[in-house]
C-alpha positions, 0 to 999 in steps of 0.5 A: 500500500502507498499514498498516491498524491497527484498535482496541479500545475500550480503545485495545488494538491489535485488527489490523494488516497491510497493505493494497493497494486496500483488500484485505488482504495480506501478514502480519496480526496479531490480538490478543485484548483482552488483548494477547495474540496472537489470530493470525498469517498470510498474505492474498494478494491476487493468486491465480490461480484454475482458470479462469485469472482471477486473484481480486479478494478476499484469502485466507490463504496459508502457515501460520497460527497462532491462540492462546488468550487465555492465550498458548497455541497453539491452532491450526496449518496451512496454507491454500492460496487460502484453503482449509485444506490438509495437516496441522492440529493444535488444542491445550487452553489447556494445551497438550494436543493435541486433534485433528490429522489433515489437510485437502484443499481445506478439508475433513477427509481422511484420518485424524483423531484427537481427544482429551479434555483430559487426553490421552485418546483420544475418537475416531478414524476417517477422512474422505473430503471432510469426511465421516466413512467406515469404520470409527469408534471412539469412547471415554469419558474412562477409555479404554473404548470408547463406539461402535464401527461402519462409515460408508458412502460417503453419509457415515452410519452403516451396517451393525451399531454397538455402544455401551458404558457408561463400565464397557466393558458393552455400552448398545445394539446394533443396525443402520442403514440409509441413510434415503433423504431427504437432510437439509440441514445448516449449520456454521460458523467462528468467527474473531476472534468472528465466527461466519461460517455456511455451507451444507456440503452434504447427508448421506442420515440414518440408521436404524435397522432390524432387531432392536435390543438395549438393556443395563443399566449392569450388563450385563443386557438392558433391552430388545429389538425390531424397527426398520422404515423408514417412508418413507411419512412427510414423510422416512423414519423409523424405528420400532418394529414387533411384539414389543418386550420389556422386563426388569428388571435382575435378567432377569426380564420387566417387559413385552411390548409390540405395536408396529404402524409406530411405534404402540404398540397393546397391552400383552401382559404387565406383570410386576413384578421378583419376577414378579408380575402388574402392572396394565398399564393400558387399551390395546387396539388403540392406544387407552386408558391405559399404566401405567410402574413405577420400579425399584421396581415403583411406578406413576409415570406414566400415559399416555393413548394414541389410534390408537397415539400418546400424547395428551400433553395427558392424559398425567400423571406420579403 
């Protein structure tokens, strides 16, 4: 056994703890180039594995805690043969609490809850395996509530989610379905500055399906239509379908659109706010141009479309 002492280039002491075989063990200590404590804890050498064989790698043990530069308790939990178990807590650099909830083999289960900084609520819901699962709210930083809505078994949104504006007016609501193409993900930990990736697993995406609904900021309806899922594509996606209907913010009809699988294919109508028909472009069947209007029925945009999908290339802003 030996004390392993390792430096920063201002000769401020970076680690120190023990080694046995050139394997850590026993209590470590990092400290941020201020000197400050970065973390505290314990490695084990020896640990027995399921199988019976015993580990040739060192893994934290017993509680660890990990600081801000400041000093601040950033940190807090236990690991059981390197995997985060039980309940963990993250604090500000103020000392604000800002998310506790528990472990399972170093993943999140149970229930979490997470909060802005000023000690207001974000969010709250529970995990299964790391995943959320049930119900999940979501809040602004005033306390009103953001999204509201369900997370099925394959760990995504499902079944009707509302989302509201910071003012507690419903933005948009609608309902997802299970995408039926896994998509690959990765996160990471980031310990003493390192950044240490990992591939985490699958999750089935989400979409949306059915009649969807968009607000306004002052609660009036902005939009409305119908989501399909195309799995034809490299992936399932969702897209728009038939009659989409666009309003002004005093109610009134600014367009009808005809969406076919995700191509917009005709504009039926185009009105301005005081119900005044508009110049609503040249698109027929999916091909030709598609004039937008501000808030004050002036033209800002013209988009060229062909087969139903806009040419970018010759789309400009006016």
């Amino acid at each position: 056994m030996k004390i392993e002492k390792k430096f920063y280039s201002n000769q401020q002491l970076k680690e120190i703890g023990c080694l046995i075989d050139d394997r850590k063990d026993g209590e470590w200590k990092y400290y941020h180039e201020n000197g400050n404590l970065s973390a505290i804890g314990q490695y084990s050498e020896k640990i027995i594995c399921t199988c019976g064989h015993i580990s040739q790698w060192q893994r934290r043990v017993g509680i660890w805690k990990i600081f801000h530069q400041n000093g601040i308790l950033k940190e807090v939990g236990e690991y059981n043969k390197g995997f985060k178990k039980g309940n963990w807590k993250e604090y500000s650099e103020k000392g604000q609490i800002l998310s506790y909830g528990n472990f399972l083999q170093g993943e999140e289960n149970g229930d979490w809850k997470y909060y802005f900084d000023n000690g207001q609520l974000e969010k709250e819901g529970a995990y299964e395996c790391g995943f959320e699962i049930g119900e999940w709210k979501t809040y602004h930083r005033n306390g009103q509530i953001k999204e509201l809505g369900l997370y099925s078994k394959k760990h995504n949104k499902i079944g009707e989610w509302k989302y509201y504006f910071d003012n507690g007016h419903l933005e948009k609501t609608g309902k997802y379905t299970n995408g039926l193409g896994p998509v690959l993900y990765i996160d990471f930990n980031e310990f003493d500055g390192k950044k240490e990736y990992q591939m985490v697993g699958s999750k089935y995406s989400t979409k949306m399906i059915g009649e969807w609904n968009f607000f306004y900021k002052n609660g009036a309806l902005k939009e409305k239509g119908n989501y399909i899922v195309d799995n034809k594509e490299k992936g399932p996606l969702d897209k728009k379908d038939g009659e989409w209907v666009l309003y002004h913010k005093n109610s009134k009809i600014h367009q009808i659109q005809l969406w076919d699988s995700g191509r917009l294919m005709d504009i039926i109508c185009c009105f301005d706010s005081n119900g005044k028909n508009l110049d609503k472009g040249s698109i027929v069947n999916g091909n030709g141009s598609l004039k937008l209007y501000d808030e004050n029925n002036k033209l800002y945009r013209l988009e060229e479309y062909v087969g139903g999908y806009e040419n970018f290339r010759k789309s400009k802003n006016i």
